[in-house]
PDB file of N, H, CA, C and O in Angstrom:
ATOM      1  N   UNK A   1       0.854  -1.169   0.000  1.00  0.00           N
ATOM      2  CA  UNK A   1       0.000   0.000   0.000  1.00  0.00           C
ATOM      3  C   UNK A   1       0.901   1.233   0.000  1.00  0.00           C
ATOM      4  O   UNK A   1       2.005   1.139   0.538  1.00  0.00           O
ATOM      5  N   UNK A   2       0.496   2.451  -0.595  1.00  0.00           N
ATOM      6  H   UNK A   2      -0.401   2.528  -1.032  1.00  0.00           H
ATOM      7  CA  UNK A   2       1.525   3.457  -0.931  1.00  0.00           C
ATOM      8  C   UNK A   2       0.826   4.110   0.318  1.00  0.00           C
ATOM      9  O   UNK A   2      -0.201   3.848   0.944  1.00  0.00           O
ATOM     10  N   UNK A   3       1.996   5.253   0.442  1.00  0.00           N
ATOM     11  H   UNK A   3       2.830   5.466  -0.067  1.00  0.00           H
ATOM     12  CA  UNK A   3       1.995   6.157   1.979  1.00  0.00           C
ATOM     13  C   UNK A   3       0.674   7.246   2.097  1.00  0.00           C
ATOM     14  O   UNK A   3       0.209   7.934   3.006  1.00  0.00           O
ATOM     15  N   UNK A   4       0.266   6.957   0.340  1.00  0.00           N
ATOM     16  H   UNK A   4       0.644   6.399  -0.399  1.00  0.00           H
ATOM     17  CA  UNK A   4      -0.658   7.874  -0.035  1.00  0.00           C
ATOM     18  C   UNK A   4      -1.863   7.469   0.359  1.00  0.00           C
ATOM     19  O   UNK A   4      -2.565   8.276   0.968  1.00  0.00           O
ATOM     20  N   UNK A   5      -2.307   6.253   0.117  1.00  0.00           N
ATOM     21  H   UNK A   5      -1.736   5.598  -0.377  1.00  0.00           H
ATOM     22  CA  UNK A   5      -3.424   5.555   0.674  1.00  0.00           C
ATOM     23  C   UNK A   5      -3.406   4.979   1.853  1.00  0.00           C
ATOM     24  O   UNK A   5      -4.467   4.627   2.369  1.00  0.00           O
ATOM     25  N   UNK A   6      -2.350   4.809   2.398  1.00  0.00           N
ATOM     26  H   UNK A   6      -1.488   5.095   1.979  1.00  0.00           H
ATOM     27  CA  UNK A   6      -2.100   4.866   3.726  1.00  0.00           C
ATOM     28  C   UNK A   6      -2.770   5.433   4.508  1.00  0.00           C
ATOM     29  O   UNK A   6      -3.507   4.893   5.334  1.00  0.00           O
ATOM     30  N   UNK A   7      -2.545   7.009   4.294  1.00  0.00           N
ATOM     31  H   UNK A   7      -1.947   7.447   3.623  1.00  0.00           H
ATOM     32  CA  UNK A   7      -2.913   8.334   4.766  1.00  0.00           C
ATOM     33  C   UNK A   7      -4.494   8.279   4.658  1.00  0.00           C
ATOM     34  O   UNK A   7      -5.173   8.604   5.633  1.00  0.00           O
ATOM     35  N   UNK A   8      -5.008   7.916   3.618  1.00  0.00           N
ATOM     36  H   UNK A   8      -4.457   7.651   2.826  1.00  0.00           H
ATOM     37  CA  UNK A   8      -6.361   8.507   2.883  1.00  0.00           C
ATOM     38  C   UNK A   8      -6.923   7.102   3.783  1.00  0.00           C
ATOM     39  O   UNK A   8      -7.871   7.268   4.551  1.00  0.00           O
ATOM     40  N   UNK A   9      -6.551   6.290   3.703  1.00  0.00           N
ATOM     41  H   UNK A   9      -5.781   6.155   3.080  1.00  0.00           H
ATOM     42  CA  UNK A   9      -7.054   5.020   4.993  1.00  0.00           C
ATOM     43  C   UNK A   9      -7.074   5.083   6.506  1.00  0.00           C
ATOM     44  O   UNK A   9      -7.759   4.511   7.354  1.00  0.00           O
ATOM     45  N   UNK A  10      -6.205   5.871   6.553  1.00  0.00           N
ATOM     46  H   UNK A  10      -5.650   6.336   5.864  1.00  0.00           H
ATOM     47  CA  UNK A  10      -6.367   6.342   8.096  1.00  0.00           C
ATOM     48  C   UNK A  10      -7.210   7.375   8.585  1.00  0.00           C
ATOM     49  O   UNK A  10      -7.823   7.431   9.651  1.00  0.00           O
ATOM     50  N   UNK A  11      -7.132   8.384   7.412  1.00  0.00           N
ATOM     51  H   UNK A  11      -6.633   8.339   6.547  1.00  0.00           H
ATOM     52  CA  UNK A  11      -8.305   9.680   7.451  1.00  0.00           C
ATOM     53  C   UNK A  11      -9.229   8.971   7.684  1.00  0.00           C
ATOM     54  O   UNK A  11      -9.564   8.933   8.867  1.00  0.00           O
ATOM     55  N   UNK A  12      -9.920   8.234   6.822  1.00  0.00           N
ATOM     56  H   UNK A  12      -9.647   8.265   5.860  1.00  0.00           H
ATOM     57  CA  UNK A  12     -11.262   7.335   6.391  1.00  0.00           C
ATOM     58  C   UNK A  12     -11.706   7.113   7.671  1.00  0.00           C
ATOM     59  O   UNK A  12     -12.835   7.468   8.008  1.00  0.00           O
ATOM     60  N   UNK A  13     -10.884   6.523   8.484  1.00  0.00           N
ATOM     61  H   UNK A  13      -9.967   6.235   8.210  1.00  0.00           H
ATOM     62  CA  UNK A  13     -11.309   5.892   9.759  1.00  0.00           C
ATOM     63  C   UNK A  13     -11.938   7.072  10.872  1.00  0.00           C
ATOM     64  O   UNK A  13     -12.349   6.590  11.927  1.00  0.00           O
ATOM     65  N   UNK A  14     -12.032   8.410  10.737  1.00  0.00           N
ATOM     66  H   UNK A  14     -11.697   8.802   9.880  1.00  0.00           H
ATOM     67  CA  UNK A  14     -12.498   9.676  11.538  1.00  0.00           C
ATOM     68  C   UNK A  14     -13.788   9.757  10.673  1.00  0.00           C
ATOM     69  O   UNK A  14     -14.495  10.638  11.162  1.00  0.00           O
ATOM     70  N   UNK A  15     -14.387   9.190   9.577  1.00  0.00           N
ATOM     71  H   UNK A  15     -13.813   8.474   9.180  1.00  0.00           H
ATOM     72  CA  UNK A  15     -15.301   9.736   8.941  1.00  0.00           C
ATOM     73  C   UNK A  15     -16.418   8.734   9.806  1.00  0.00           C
ATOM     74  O   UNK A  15     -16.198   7.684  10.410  1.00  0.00           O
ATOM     75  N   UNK A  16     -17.786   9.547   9.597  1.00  0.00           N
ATOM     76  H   UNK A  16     -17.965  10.399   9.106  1.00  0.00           H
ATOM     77  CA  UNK A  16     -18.938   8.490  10.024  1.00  0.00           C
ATOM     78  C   UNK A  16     -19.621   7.896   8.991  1.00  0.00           C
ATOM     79  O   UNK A  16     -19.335   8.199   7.833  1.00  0.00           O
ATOM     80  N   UNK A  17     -20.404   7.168   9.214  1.00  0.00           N
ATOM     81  H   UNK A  17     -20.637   6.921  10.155  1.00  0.00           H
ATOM     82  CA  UNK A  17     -21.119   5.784   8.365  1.00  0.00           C
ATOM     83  C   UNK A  17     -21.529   6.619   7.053  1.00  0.00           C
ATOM     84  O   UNK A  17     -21.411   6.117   5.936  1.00  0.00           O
ATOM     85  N   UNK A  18     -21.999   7.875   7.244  1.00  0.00           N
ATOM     86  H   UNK A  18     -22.094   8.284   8.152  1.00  0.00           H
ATOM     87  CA  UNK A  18     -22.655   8.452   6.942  1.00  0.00           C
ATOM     88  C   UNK A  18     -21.915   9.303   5.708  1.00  0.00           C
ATOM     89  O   UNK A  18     -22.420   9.524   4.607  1.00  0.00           O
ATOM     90  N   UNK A  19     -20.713   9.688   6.124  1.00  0.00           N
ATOM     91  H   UNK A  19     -20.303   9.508   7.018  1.00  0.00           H
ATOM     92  CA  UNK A  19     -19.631   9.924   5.007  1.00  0.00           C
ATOM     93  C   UNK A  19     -19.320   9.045   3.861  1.00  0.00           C
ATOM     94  O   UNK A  19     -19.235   9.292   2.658  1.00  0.00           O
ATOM     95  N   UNK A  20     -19.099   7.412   4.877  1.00  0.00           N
ATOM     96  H   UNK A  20     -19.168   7.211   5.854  1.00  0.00           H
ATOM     97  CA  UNK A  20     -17.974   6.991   4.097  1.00  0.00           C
ATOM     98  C   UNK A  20     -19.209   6.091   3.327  1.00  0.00           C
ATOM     99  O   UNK A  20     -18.803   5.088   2.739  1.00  0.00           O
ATOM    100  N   UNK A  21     -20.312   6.291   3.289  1.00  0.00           N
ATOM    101  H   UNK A  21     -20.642   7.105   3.766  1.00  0.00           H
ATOM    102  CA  UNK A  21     -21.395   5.860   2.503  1.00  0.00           C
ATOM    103  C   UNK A  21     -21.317   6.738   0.733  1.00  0.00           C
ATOM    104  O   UNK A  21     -21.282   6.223  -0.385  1.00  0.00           O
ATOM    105  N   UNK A  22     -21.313   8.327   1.188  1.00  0.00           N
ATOM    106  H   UNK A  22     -21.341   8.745   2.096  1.00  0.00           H
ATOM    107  CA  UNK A  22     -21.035   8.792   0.661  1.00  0.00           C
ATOM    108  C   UNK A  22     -19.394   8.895  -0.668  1.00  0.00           C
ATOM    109  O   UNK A  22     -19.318   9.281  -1.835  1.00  0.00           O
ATOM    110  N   UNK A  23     -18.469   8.393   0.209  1.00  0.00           N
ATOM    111  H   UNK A  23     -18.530   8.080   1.156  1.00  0.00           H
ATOM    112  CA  UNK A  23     -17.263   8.100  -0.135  1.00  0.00           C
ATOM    113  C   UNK A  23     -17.479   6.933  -0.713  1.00  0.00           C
ATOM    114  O   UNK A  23     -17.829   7.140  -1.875  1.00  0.00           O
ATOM    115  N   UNK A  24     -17.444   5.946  -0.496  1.00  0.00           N
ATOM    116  H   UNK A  24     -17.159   5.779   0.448  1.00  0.00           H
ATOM    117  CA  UNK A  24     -17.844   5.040  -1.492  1.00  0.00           C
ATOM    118  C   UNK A  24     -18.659   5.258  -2.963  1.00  0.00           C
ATOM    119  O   UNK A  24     -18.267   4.757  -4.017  1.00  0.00           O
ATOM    120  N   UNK A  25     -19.879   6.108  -2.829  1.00  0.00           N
ATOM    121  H   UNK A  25     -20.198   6.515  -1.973  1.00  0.00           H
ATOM    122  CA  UNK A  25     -20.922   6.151  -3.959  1.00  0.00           C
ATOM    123  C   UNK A  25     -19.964   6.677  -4.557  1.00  0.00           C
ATOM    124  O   UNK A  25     -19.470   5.924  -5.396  1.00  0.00           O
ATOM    125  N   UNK A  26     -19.282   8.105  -4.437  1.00  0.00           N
ATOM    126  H   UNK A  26     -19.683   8.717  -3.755  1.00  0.00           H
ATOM    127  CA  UNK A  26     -18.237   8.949  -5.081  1.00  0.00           C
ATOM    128  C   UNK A  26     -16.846   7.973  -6.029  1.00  0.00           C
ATOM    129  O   UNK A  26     -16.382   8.138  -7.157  1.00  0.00           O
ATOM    130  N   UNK A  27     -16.527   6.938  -4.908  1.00  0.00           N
ATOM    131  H   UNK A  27     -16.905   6.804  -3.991  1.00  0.00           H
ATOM    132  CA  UNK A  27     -15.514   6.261  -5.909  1.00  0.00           C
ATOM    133  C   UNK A  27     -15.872   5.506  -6.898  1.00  0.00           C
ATOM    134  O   UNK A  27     -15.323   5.334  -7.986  1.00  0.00           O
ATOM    135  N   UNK A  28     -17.072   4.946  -6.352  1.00  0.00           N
ATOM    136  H   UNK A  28     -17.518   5.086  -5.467  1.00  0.00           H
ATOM    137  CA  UNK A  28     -17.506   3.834  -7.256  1.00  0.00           C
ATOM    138  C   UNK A  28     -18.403   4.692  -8.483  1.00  0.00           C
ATOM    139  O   UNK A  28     -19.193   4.090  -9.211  1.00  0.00           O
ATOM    140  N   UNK A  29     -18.196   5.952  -8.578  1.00  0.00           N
ATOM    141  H   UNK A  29     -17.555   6.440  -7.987  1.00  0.00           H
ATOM    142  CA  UNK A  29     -19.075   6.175  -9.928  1.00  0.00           C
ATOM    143  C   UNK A  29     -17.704   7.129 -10.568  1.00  0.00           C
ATOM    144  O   UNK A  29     -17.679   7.580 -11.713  1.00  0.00           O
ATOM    145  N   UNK A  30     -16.568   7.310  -9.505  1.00  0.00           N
ATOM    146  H   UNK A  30     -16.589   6.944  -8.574  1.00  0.00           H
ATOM    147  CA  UNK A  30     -15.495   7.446 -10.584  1.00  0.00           C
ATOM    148  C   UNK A  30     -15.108   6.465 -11.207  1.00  0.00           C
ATOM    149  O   UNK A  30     -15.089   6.453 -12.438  1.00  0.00           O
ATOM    150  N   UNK A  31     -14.675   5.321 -10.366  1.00  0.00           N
ATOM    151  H   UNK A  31     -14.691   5.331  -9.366  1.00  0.00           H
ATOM    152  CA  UNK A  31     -14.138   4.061 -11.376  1.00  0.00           C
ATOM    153  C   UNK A  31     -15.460   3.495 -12.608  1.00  0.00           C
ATOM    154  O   UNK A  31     -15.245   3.120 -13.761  1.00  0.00           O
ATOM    155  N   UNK A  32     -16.976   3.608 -11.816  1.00  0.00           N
ATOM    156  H   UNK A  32     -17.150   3.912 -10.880  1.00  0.00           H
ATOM    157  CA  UNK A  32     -17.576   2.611 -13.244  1.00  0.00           C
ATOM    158  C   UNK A  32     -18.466   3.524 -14.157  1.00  0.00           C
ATOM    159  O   UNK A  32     -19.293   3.154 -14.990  1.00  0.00           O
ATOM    160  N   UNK A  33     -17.966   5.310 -13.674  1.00  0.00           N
ATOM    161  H   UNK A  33     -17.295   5.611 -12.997  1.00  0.00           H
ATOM    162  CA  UNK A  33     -19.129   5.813 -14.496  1.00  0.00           C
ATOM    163  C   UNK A  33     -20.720   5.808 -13.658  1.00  0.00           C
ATOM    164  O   UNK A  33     -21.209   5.270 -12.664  1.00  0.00           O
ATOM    165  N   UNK A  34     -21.220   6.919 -14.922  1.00  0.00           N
ATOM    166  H   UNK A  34     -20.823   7.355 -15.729  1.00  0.00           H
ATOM    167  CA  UNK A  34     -22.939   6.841 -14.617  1.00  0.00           C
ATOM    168  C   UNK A  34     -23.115   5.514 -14.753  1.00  0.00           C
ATOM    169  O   UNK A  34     -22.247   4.768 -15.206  1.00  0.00           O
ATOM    170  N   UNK A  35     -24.526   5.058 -14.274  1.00  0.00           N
ATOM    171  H   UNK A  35     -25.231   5.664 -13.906  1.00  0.00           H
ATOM    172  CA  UNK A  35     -24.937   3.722 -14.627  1.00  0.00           C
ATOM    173  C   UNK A  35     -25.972   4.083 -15.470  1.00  0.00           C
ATOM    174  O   UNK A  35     -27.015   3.523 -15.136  1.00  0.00           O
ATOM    175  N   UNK A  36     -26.050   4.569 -16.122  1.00  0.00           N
ATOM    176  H   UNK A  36     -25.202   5.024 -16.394  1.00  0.00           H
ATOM    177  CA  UNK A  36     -27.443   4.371 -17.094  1.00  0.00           C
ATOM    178  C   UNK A  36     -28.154   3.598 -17.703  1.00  0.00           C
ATOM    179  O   UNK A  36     -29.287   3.707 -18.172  1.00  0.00           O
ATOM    180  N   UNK A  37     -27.172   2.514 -17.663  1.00  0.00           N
ATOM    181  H   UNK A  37     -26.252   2.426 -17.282  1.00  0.00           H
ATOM    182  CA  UNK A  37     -27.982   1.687 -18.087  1.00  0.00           C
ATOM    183  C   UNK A  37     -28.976   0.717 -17.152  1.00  0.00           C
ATOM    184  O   UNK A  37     -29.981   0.097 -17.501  1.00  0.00           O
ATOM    185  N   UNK A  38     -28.431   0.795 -16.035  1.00  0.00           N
ATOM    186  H   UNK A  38     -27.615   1.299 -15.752  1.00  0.00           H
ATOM    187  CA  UNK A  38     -29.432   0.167 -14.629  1.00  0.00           C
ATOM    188  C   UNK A  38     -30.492   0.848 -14.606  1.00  0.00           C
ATOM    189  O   UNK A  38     -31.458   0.088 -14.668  1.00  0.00           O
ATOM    190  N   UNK A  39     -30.956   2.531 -14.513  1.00  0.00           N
ATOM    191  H   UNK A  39     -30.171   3.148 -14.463  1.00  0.00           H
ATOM    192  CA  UNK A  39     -31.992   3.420 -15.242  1.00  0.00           C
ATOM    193  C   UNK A  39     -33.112   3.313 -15.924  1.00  0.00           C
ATOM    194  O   UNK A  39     -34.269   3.666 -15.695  1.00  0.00           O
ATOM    195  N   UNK A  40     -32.581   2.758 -16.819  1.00  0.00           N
ATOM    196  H   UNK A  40     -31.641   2.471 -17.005  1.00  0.00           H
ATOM    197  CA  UNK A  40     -33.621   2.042 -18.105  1.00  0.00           C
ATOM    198  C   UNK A  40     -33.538   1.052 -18.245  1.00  0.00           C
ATOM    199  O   UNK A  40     -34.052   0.628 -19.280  1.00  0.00           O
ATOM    200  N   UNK A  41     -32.821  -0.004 -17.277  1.00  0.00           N
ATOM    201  H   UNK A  41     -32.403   0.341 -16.436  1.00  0.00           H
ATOM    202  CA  UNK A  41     -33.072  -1.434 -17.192  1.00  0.00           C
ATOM    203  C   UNK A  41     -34.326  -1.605 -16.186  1.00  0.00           C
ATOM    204  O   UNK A  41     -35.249  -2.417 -16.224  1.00  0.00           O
ATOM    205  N   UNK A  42     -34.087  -0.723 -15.415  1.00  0.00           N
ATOM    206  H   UNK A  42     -33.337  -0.063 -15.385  1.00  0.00           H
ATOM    207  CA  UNK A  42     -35.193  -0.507 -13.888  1.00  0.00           C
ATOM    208  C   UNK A  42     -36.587   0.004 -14.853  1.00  0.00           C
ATOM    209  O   UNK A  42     -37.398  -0.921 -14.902  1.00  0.00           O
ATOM    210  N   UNK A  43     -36.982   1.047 -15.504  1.00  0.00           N
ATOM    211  H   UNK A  43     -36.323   1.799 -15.464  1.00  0.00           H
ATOM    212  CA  UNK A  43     -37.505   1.317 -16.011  1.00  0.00           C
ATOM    213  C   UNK A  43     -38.361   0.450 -17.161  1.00  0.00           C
ATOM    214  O   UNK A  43     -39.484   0.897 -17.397  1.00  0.00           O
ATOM    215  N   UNK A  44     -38.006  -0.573 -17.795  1.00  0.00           N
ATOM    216  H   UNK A  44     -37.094  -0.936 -17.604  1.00  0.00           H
ATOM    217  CA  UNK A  44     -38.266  -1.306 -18.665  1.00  0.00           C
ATOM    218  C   UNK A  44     -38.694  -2.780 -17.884  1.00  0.00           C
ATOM    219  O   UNK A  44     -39.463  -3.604 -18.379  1.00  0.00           O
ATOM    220  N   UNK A  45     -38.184  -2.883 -16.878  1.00  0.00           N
ATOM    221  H   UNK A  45     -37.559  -2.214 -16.476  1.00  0.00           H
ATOM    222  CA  UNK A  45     -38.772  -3.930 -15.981  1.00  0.00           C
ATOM    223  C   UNK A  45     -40.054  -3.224 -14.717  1.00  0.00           C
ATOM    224  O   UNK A  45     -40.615  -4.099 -14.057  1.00  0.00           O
ATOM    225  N   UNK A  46     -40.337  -2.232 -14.512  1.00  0.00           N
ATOM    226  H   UNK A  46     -39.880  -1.522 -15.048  1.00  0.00           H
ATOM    227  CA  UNK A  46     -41.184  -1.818 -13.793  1.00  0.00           C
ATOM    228  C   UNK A  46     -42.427  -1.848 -15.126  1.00  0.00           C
ATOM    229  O   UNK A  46     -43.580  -2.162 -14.830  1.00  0.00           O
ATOM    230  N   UNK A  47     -42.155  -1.586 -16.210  1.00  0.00           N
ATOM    231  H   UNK A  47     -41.218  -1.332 -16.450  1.00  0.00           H
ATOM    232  CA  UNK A  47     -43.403  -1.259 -17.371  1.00  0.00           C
ATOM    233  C   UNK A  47     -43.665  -2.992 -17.680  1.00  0.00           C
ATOM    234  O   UNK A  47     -44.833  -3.371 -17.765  1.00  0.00           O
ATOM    235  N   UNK A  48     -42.571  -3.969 -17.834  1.00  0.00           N
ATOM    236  H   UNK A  48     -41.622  -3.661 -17.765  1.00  0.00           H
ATOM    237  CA  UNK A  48     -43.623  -5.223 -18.129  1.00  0.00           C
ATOM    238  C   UNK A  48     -43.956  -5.542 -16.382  1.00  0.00           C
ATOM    239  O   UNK A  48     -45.183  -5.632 -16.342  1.00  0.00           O
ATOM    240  N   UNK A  49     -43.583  -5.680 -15.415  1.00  0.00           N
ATOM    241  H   UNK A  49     -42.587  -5.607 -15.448  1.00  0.00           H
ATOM    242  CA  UNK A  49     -44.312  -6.083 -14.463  1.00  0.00           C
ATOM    243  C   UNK A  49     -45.944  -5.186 -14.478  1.00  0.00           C
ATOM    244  O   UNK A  49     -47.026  -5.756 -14.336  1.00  0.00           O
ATOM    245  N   UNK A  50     -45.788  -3.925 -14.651  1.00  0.00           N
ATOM    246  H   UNK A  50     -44.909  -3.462 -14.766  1.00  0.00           H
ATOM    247  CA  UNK A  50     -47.089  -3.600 -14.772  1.00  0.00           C
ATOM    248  C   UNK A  50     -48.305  -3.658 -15.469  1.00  0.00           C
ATOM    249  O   UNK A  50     -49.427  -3.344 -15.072  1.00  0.00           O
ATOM    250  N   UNK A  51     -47.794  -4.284 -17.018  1.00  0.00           N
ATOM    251  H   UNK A  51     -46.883  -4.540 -17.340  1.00  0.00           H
ATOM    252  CA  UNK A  51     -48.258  -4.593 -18.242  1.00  0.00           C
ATOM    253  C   UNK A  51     -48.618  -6.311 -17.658  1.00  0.00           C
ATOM    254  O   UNK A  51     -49.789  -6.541 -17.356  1.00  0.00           O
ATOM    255  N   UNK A  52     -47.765  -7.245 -17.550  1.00  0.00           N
ATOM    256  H   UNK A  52     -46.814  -7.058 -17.796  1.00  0.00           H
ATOM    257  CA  UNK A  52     -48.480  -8.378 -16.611  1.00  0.00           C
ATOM    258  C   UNK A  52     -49.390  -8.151 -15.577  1.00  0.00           C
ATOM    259  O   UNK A  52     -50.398  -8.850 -15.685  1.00  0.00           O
ATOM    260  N   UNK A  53     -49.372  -7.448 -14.666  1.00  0.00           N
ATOM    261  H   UNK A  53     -48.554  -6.880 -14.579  1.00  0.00           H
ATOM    262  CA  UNK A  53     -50.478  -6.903 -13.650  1.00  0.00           C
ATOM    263  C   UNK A  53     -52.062  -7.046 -14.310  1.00  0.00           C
ATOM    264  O   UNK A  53     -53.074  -7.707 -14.076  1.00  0.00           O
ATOM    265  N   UNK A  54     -51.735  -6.276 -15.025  1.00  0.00           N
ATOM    266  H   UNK A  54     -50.913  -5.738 -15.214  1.00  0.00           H
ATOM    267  CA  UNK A  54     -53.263  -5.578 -16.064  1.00  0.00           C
ATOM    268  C   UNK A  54     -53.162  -6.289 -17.094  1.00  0.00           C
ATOM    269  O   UNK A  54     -53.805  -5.681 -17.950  1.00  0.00           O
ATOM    270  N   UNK A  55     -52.420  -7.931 -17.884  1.00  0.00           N
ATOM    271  H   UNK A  55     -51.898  -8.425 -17.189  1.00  0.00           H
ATOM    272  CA  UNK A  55     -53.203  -8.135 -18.403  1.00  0.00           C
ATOM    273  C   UNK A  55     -53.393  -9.757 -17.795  1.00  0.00           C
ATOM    274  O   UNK A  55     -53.693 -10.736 -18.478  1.00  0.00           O
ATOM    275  N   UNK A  56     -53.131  -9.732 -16.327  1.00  0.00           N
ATOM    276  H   UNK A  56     -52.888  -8.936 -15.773  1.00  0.00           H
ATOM    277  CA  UNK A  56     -53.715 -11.121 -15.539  1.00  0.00           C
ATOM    278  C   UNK A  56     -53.153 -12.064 -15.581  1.00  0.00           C
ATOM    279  O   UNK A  56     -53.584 -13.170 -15.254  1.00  0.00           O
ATOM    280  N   UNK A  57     -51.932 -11.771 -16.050  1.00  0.00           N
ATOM    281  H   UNK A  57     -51.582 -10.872 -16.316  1.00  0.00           H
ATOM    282  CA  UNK A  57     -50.468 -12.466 -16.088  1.00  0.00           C
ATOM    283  C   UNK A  57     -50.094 -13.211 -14.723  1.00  0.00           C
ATOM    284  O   UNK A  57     -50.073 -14.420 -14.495  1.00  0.00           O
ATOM    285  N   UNK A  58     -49.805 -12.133 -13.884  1.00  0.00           N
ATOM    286  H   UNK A  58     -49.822 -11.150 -14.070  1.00  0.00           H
ATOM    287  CA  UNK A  58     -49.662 -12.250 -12.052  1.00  0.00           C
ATOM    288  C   UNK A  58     -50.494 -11.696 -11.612  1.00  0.00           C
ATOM    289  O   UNK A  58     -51.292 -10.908 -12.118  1.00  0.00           O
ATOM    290  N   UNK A  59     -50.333 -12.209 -10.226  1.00  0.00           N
ATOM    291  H   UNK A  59     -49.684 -12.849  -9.815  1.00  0.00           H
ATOM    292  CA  UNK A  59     -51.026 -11.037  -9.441  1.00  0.00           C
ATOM    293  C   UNK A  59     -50.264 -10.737  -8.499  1.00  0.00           C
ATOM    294  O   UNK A  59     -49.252 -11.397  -8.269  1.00  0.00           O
ATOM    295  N   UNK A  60     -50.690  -9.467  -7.642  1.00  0.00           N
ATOM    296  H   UNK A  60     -51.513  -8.931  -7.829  1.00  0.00           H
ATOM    297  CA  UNK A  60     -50.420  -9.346  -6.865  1.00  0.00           C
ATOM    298  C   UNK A  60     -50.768  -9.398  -5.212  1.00  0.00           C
ATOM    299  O   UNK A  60     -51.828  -9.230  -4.610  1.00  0.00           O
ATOM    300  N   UNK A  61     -49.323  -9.724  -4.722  1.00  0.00           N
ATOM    301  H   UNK A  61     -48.462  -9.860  -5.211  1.00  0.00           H
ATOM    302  CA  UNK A  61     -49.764 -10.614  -2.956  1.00  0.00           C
ATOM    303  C   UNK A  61     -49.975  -9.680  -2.344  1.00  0.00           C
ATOM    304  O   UNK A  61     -49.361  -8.639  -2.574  1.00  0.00           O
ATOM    305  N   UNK A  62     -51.220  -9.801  -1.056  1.00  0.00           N
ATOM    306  H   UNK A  62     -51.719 -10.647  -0.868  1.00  0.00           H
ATOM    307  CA  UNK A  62     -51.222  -9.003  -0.591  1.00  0.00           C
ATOM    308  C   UNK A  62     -50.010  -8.464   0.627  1.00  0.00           C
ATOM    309  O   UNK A  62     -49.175  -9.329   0.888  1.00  0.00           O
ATOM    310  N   UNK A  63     -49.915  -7.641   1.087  1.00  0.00           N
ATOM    311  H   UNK A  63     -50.593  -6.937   0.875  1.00  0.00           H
ATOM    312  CA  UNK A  63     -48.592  -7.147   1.636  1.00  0.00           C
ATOM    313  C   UNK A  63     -48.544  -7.756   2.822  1.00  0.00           C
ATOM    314  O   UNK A  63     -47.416  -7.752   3.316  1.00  0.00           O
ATOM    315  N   UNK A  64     -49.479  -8.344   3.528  1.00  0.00           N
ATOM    316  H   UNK A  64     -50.395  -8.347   3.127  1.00  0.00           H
ATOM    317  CA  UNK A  64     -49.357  -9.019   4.310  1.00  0.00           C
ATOM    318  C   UNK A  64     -48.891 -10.651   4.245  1.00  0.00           C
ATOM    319  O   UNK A  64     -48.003 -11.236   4.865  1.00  0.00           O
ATOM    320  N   UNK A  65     -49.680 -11.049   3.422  1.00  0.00           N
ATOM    321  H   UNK A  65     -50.401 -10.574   2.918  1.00  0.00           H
ATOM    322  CA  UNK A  65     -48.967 -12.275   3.031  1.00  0.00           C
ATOM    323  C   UNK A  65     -47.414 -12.749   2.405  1.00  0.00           C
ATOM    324  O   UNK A  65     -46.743 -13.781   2.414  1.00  0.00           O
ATOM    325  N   UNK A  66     -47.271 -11.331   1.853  1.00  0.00           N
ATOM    326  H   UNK A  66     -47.816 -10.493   1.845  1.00  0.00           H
ATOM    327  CA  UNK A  66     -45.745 -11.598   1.319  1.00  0.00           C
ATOM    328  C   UNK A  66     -44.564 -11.475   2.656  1.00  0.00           C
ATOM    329  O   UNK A  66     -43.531 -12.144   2.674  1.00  0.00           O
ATOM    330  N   UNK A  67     -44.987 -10.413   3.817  1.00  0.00           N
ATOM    331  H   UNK A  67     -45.827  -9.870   3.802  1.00  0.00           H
ATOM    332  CA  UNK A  67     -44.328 -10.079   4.590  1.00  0.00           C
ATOM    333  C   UNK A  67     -44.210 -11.939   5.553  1.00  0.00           C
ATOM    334  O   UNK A  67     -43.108 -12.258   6.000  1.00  0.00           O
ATOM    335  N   UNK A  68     -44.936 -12.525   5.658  1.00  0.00           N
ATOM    336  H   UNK A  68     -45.831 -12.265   5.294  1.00  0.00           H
ATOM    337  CA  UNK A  68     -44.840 -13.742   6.480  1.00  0.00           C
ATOM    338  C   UNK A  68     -44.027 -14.506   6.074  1.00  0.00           C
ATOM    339  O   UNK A  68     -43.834 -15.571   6.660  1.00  0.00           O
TER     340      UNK A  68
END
């Protein structure tokens, strides 16, 4: 490990959950980028689950029963 991340590893350790939540999201969308495509993957799977809904495909559980 370089003296550099060393440092930036030891800082890390004064931050709260709450930061290094933050610190994380921050690295991980420097190294992989926007995700856009998760976006309109999410998007395109919320429209056929709802399109099955309405045309009696599935149904849906009630919230109680799924929670048990």
């Amino acid at each position: 490990m370089s003296n550099l991340v060393a440092e930036i590893a030891e800082k890390i350790q004064m931050l709260s959950a709450e930061e290094k939540h933050a610190l994380v999201r921050l690295l991980l969308q420097d190294i992989d980028g926007p995700d856009e495509d998760a976006d309109e993957a999410w998007h395109n799977e919320v429209i056929r689950r709802v399109k099955a809904i309405r045309n009696g495909e599935t149904a849906i559980r009630a919230l109680q029963e799924w929670q048990e």
